[in-house]
C-alpha positions in Angstrom: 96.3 87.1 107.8 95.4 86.4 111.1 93.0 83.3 110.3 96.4 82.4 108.1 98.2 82.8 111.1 95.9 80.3 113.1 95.9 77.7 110.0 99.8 77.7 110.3 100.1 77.1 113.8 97.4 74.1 113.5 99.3 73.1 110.7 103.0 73.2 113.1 101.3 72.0 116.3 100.3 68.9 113.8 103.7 68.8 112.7 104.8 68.6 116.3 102.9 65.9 117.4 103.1 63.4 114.8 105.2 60.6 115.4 107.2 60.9 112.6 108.6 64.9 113.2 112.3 65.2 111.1 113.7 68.6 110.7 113.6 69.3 107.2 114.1 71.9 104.6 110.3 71.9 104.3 109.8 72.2 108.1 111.9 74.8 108.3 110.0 76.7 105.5 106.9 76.2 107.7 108.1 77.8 110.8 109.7 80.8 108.9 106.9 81.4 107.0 104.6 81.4 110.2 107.2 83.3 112.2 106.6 86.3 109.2 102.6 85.6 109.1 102.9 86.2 112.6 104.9 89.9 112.4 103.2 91.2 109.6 99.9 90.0 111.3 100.7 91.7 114.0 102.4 94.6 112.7 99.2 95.6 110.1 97.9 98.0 112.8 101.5 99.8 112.9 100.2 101.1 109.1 104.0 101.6 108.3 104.3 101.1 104.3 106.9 98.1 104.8 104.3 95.9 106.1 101.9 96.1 103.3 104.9 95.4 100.7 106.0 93.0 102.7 102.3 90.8 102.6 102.1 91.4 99.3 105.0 89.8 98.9 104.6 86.8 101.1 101.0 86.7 100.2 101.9 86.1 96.4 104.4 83.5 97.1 101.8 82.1 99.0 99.8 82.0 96.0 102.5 80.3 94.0 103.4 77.5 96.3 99.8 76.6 97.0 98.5 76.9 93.4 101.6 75.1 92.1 101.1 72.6 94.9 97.2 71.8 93.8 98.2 71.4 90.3 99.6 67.8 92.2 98.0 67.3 95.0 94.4 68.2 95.6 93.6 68.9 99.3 91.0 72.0 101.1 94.0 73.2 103.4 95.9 74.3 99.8 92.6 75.4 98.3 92.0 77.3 101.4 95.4 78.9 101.7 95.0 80.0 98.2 91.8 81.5 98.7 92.9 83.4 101.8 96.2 84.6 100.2 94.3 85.9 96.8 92.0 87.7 98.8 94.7 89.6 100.9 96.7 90.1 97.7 93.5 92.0 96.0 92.4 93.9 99.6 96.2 95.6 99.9 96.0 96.1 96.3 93.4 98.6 95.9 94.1 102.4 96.6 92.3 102.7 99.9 94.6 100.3 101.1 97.8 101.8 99.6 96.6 105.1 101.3 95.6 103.5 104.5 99.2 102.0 104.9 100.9 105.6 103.5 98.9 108.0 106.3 
């Protein structure tokens, strides 16, 4: 989550400097999403159960918007954000995991 993290600021600090910034349902979506990234991100060490629910959830509507979105458009930021988001969806999935975030 943390290279996620890193990827979504990029991705705002682009937004930020293009010519063209206009506040938008879509932009706002962006900061939110990065503003979560961000807590549970931070808050994995914390190992309260809330967090790992919580990423699984954002993680699979990661997985949605990005694998809807490449059905469209093609580009490696998607691909990547897919990749990164199935990968944390299967690591909190397994038992050790669920245990780790339960102690």
């Amino acid at each position: 989550m943390w290279t996620q993290l890193a990827i979504s600021l990029l991705g705002l600090w682009g937004l930020v400097n293009t010519a063209s910034l206009r506040f938008s349902v879509a932009t706002l979506i962006a900061i939110v999403s990065t503003a979560v990234v961000g807590v549970l991100a931070a808050g994995y060490h914390s190992r309260k159960k809330w967090v790992r629910v919580a990423a699984l959830v954002i993680e699979g509507l990661v997985i949605l918007d990005h694998g809807y979105g490449l059905m469209f458009d093609f580009n490696l930021i998607s691909l990547l954000y897919l990749i990164l988001a199935v990968i944390v969806v299967v690591r909190l999935s397994r038992s050790a995991a669920a245990a780790w975030f339960n102690r």
